[in-house]
Backbone bond lengths (Angstrom), bond angles and torsions (degrees), N, CA, C in turn:
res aa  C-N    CA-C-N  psi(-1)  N-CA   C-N-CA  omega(-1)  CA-C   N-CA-C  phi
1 X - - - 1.474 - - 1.525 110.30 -
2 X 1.399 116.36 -36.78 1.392 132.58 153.37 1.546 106.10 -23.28
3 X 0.921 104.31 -82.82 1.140 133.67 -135.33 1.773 89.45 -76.00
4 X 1.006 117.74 -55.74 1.531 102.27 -175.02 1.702 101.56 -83.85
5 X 1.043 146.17 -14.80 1.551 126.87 141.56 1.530 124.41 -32.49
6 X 1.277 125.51 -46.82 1.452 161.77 158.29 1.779 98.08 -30.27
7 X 1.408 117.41 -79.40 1.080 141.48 -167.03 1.918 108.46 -77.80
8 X 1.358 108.51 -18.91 1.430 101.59 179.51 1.461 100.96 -96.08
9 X 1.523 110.33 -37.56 1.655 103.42 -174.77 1.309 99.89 -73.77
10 X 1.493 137.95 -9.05 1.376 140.25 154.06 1.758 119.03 -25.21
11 X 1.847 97.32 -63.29 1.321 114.78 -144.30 1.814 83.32 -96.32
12 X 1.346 116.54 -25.07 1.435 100.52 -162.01 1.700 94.31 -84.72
13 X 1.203 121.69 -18.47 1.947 119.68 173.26 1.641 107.32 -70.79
14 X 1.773 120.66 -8.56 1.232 110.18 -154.55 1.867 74.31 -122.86
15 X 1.052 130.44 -15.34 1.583 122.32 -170.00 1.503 123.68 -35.49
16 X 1.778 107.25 -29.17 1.684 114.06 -170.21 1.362 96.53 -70.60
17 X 1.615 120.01 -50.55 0.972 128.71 177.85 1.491 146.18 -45.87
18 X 1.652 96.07 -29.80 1.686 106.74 -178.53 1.376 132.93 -48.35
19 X 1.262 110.33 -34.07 1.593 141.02 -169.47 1.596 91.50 -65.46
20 X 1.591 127.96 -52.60 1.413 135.39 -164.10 1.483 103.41 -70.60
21 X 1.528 101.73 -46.52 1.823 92.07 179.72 1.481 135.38 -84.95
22 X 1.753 94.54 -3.00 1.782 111.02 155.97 1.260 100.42 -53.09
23 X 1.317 117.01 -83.06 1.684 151.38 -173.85 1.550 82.15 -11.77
24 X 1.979 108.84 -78.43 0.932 76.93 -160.14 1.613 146.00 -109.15
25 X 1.795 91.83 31.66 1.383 96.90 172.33 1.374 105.67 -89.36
26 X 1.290 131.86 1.58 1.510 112.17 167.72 1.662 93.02 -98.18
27 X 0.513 140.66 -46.49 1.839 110.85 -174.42 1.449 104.90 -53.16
28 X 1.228 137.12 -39.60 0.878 115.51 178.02 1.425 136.44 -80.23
29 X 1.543 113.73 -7.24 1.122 139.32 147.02 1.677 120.19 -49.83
30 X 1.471 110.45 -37.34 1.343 122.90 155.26 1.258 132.34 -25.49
31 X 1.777 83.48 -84.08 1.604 121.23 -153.88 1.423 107.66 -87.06
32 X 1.624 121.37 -23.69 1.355 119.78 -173.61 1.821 104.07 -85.52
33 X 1.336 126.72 -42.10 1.274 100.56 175.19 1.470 150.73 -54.22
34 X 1.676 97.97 -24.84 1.620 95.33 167.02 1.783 117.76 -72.99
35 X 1.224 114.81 -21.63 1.824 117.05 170.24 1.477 116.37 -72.77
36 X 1.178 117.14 -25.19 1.147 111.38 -173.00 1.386 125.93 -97.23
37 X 1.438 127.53 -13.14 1.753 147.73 -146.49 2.078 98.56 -61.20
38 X 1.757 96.17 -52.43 1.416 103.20 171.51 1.578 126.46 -52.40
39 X 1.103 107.88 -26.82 1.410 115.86 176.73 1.590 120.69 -58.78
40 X 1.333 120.34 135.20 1.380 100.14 164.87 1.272 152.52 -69.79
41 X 1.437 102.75 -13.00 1.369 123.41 176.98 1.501 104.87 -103.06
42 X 1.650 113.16 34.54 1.570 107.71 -155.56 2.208 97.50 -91.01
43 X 0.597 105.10 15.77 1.915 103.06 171.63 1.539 100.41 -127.99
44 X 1.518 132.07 -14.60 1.657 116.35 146.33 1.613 120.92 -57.27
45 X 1.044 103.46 -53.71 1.514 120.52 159.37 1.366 121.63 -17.68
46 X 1.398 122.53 -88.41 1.117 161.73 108.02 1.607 93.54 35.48
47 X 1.477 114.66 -87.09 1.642 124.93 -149.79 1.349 95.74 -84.06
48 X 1.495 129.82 -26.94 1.194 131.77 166.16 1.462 112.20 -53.30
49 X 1.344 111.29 -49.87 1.516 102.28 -176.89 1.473 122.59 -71.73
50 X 1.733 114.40 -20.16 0.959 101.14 168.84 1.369 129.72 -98.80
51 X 1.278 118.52 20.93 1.267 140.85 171.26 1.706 113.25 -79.49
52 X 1.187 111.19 -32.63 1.241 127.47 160.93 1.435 117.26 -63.62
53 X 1.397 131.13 -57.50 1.247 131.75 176.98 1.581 100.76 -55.21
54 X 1.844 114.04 -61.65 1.330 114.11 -176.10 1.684 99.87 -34.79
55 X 1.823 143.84 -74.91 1.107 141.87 -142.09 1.693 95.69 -75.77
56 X 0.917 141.86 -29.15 1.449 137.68 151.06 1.189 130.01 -30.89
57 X 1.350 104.30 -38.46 1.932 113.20 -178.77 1.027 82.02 -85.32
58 X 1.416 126.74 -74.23 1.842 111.73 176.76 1.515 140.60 -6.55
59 X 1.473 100.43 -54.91 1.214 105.87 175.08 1.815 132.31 -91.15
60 X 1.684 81.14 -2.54 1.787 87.22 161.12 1.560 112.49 -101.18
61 X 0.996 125.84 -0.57 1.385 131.46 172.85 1.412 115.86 -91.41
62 X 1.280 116.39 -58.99 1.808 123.32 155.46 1.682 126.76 -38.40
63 X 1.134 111.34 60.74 1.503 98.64 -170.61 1.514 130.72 -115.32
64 X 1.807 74.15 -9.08 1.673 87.77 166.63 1.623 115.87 -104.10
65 X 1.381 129.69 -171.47 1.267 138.98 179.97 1.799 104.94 -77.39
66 X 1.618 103.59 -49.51 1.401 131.75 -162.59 2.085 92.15 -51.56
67 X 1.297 94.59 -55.10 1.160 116.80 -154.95 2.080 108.58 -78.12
68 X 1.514 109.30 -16.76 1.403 113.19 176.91 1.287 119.43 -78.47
69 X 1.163 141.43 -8.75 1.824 143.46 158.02 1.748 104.29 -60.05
70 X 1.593 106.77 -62.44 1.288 120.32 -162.78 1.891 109.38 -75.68
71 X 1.002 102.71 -27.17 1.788 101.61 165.94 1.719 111.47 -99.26
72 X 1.080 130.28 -19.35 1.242 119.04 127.74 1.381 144.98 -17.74
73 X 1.623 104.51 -51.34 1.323 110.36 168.54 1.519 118.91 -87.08
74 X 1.284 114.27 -25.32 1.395 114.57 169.80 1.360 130.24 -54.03
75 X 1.752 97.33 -48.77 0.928 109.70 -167.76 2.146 108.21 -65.02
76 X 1.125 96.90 -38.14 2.082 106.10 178.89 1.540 82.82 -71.49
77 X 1.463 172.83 -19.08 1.362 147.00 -134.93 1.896 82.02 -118.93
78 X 1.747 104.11 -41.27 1.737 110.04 -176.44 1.666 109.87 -59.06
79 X 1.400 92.07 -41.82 1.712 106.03 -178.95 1.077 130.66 -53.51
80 X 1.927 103.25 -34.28 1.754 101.02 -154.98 1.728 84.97 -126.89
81 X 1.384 118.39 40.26 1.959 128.66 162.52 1.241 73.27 -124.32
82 X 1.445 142.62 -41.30 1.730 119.38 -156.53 1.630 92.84 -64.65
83 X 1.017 106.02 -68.11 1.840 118.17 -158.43 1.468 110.59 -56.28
84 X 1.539 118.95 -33.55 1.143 145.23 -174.95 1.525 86.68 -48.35
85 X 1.143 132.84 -67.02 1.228 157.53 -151.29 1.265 119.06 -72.16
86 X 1.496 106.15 -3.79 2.039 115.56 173.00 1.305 106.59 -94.68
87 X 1.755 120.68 -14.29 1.422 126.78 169.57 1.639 102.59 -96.96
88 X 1.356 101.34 122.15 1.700 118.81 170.10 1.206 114.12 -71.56
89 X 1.555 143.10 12.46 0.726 141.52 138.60 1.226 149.13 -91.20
90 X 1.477 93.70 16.21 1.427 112.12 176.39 1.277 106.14 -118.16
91 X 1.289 115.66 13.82 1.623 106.48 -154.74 2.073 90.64 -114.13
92 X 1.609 101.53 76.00 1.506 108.77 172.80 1.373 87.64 -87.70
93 X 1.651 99.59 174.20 1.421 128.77 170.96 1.941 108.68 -70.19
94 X 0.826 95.47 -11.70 2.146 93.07 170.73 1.412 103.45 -124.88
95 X 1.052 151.67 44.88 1.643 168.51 133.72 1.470 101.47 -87.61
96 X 1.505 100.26 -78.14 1.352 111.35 176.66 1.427 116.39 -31.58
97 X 1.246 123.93 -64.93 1.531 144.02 -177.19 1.517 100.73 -47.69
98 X 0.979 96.17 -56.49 1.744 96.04 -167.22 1.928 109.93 -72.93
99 X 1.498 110.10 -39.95 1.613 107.69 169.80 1.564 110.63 -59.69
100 X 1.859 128.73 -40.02 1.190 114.54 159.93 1.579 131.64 -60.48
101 X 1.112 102.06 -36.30 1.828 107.67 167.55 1.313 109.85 -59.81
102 X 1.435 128.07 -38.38 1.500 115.98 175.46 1.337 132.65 -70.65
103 X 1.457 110.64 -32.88 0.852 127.43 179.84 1.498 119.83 -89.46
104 X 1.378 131.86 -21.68 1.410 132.82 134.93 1.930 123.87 -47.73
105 X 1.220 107.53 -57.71 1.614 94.02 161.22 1.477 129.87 -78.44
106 X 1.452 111.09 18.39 1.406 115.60 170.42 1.862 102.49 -103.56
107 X 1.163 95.24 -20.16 1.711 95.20 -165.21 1.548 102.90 -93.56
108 X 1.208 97.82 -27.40 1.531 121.47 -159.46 1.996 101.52 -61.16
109 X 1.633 94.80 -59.05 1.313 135.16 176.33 1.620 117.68 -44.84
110 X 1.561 97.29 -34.47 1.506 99.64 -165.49 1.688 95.26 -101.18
111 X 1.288 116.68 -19.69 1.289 101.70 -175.24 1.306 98.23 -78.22
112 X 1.608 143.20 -29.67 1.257 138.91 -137.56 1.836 86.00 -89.78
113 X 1.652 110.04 -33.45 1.460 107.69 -175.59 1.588 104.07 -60.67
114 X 1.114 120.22 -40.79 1.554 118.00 -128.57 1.783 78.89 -93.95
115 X 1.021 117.23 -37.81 1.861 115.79 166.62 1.201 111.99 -38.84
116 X 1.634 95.14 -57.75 1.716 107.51 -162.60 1.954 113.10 -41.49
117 X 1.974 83.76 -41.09 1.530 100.03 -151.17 1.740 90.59 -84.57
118 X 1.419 135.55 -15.92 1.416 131.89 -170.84 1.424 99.49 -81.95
119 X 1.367 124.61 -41.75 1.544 128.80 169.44 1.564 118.00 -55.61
120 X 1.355 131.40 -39.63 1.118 129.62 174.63 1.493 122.21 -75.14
121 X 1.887 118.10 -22.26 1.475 110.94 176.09 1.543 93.32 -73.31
122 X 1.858 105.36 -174.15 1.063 116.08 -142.60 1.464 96.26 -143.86
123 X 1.807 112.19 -4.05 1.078 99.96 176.89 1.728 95.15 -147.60
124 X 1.813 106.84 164.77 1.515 80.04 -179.51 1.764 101.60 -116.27
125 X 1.054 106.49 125.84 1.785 135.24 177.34 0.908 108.64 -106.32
126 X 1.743 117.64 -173.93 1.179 134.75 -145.06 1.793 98.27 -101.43
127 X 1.647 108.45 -23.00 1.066 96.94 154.90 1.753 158.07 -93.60
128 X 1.575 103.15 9.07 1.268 137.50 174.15 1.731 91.71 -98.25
129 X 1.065 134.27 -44.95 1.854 109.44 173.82 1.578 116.58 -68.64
130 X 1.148 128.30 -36.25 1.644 140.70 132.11 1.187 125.02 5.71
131 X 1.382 96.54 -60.49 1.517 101.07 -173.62 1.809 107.01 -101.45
132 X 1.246 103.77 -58.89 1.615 95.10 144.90 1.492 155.23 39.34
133 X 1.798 87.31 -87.17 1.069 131.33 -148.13 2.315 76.17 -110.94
134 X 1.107 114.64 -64.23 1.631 115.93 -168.35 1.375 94.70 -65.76
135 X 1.321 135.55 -37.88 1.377 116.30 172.82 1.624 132.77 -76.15
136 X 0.890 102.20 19.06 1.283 123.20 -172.81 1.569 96.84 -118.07
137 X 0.959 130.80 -51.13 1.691 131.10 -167.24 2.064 86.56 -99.03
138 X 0.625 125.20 -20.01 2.138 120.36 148.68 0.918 95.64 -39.38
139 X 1.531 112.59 -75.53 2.065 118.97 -151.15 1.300 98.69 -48.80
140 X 1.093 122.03 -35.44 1.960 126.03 -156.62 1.383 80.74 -85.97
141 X 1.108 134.98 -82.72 1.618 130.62 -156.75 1.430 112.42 -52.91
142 X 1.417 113.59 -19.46 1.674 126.24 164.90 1.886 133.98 -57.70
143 X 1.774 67.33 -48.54 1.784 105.56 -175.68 1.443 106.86 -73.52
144 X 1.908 117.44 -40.29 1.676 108.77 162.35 1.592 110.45 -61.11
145 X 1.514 118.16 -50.50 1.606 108.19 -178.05 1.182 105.44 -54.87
146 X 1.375 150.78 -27.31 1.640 137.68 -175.06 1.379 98.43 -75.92
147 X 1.424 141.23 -53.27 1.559 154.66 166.78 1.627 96.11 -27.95
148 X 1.393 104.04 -79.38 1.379 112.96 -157.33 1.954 93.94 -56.43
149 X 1.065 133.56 -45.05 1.629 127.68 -175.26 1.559 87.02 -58.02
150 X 0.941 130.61 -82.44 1.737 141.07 175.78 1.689 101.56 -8.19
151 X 1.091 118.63 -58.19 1.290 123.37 -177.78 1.507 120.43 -72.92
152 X 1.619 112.37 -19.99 1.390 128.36 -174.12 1.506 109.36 -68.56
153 X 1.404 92.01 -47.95 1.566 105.54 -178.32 1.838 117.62 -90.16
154 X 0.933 97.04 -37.44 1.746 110.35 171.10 1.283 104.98 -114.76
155 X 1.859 122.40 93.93 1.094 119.75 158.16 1.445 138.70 -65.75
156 X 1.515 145.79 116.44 1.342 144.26 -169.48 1.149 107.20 98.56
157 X 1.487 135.35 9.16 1.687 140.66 141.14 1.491 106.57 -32.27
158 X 1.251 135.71 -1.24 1.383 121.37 -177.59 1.277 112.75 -168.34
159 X 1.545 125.34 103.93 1.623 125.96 -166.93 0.877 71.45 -107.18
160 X 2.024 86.90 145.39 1.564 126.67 -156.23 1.983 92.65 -133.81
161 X 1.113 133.61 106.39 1.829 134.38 157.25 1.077 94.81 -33.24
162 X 1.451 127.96 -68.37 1.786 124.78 -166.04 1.277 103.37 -131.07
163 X 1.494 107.48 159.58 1.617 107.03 -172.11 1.430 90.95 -141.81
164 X 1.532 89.60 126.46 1.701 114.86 167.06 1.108 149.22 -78.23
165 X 1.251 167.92 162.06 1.520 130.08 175.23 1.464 110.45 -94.95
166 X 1.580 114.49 -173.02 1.893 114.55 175.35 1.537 100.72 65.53
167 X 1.546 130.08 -1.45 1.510 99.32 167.40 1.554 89.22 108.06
168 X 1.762 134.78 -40.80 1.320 135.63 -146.02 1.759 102.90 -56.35
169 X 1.108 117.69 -1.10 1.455 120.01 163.89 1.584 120.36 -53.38
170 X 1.158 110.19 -69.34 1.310 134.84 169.81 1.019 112.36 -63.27
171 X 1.411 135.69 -34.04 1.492 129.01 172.85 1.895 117.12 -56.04
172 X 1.503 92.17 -44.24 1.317 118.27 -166.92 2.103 96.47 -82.09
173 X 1.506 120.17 -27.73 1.262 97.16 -169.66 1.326 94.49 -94.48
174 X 1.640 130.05 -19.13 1.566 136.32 178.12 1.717 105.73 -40.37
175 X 1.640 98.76 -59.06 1.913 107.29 -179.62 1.322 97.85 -65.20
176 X 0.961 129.10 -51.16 2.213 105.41 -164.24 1.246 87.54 -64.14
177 X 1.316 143.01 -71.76 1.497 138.82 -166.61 1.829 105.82 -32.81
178 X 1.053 103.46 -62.09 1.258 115.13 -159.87 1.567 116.26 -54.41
179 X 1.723 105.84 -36.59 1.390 132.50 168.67 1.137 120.83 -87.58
180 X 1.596 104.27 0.25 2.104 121.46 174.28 2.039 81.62 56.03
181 X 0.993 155.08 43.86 1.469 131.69 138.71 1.461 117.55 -49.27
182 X 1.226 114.18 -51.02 1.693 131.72 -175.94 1.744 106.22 41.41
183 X 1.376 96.80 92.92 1.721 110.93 175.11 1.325 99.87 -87.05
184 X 1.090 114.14 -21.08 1.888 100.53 170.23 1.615 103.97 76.10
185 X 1.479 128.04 31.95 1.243 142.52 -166.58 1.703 101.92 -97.77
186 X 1.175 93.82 -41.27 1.654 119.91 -164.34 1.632 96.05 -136.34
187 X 1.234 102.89 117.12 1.622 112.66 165.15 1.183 126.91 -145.05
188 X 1.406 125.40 146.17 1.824 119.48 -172.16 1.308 121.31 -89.96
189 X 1.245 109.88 126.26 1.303 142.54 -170.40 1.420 114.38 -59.96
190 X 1.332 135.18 -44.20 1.426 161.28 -127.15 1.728 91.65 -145.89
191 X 1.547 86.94 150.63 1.674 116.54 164.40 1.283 96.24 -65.56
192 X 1.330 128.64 -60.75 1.329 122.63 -172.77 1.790 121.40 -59.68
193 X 1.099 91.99 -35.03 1.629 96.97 179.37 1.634 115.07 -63.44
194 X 1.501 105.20 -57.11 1.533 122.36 167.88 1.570 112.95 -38.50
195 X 1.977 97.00 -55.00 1.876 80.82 -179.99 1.390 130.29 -60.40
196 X 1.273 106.03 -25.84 1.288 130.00 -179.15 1.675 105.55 -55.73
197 X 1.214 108.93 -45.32 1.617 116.32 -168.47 1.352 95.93 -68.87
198 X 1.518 119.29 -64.32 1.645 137.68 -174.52 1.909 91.77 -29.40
199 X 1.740 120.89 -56.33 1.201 105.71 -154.73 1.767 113.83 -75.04
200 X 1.669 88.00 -46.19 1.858 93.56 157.35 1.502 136.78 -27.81
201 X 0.967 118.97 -39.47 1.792 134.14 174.40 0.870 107.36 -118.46
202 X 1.285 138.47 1.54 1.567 114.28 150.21 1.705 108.78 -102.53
203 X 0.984 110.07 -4.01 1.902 118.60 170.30 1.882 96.09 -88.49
204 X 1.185 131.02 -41.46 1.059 121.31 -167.73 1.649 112.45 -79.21
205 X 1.787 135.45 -7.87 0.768 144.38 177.94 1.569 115.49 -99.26
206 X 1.150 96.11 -12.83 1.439 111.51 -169.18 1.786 98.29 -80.75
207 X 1.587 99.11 -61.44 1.087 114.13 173.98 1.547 119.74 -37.94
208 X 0.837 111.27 -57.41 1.985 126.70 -175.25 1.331 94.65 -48.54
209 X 1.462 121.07 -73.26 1.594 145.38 166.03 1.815 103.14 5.35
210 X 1.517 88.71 -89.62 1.661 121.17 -171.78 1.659 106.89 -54.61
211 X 1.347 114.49 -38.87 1.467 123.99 166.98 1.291 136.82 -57.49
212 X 1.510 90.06 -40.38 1.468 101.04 178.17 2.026 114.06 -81.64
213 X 0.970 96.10 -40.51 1.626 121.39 161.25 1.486 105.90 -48.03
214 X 0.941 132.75 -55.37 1.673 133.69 -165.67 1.233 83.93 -85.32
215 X 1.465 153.59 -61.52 1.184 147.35 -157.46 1.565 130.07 -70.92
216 X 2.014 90.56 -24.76 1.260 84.03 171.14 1.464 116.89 -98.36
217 X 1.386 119.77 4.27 0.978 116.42 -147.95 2.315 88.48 -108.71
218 X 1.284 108.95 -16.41 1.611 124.13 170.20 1.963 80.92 -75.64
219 X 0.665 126.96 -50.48 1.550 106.03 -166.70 1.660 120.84 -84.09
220 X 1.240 111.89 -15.63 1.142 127.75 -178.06 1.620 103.52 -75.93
221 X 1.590 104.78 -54.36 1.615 98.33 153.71 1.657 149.66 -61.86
222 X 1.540 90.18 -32.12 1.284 94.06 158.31 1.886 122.54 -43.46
223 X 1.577 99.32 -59.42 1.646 126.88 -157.72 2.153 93.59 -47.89
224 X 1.924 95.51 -36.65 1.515 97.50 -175.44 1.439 138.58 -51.50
């Protein structure tokens, strides 16, 4: 009981902060996979970094006492399908399923918080663009886990020119979709793949939309 008193008054002294170390474990979740692929240890790398982003959503979701046993356990069930997942022999069609299902209602979850919590401040700071800014690059890392299930079940939904390892395919065609760029590098093959795209860019425009609107409209009051 100690001990998670300890660990909550931890997270609630670090709370302003959380938003920054999402931020920036997904960029670096980004930016580190194309440097590293040559490496040999380049998918430790890799799952490490996103193990970091994963304990980030964690720690914006954990914020109460009530709530630190039970995201606790989530968080080791998110951990040990991530790692699970550097051995190819674990990597059946219901492993798979279930590490994308977790990791969609973990991503899913944190964006719906981090909304919740941008609607309730009162002013807009450096820590409402923060969060923002990570829920927005969520949707994309969301939008590859919906792709990659899409692909689980309908294989060749998405011809690829070059193929990368860790998935960074889909990571990388999730953002042009998501940002409607469409380089036409990567395109879906399948009804299923296509719908999939259709919902991606039109959720990612939507998003910007409603954001920019709530944001300007916290500053517009502010200015009063």
């Amino acid at each position: 009981m100690r001990l998670s008193k300890i660990i909550n008054s931890y997270l609630r002294h670090h709370v302003k902060e959380q938003y920054y170390f999402l931020l920036l474990s997904i960029i670096l979740f980004l930016l580190v996979p194309p440097f590293t692929y040559q490496w040999y240890f380049s998918s430790l790398v890799v799952y490490s970094v996103f193990s970091f982003v994963v304990i980030s959503c964690m720690v914006i979701l954990v914020d109460k006492e009530r709530l630190l046993l039970r995201g606790g356990g989530i968080l080791i069930l998110v951990l040990v399908l991530t790692w699970f997942s550097l051995n190819t022999k674990f990597n059946v069609t219901g492993l798979l399923l279930a590490k994308w299902l977790a990791f969609m209602g973990l991503f899913g979850t944190t964006i719906y918080k981090i909304l919740k919590s941008i609607l309730k401040l009162k002013q807009v700071n450096a820590q409402v663009l923060a969060g923002s800014v990570s829920a927005y690059l969520l949707l994309g890392i969301l939008s590859a886990i919906l792709f990659e299930v899409v692909e689980l079940f309908y294989p060749g939904s998405f011809d690829y020119s070059i193929r990368y390892g860790a998935g960074y395919n889909l990571v990388y065609y999730s953002f042009v979709t998501l940002s409607t760029l469409g380089y036409g590098d990567i395109t879906p093959h399948t009804p299923q793949g296509q719908a999939m795209a259709i919902l991606v860019s039109i959720t990612g425009q939507l998003y910007l939309a409603i954001l920019m609107a709530m944001l300007v409209g916290k500053f517009l009051k502010d200015s009063n």
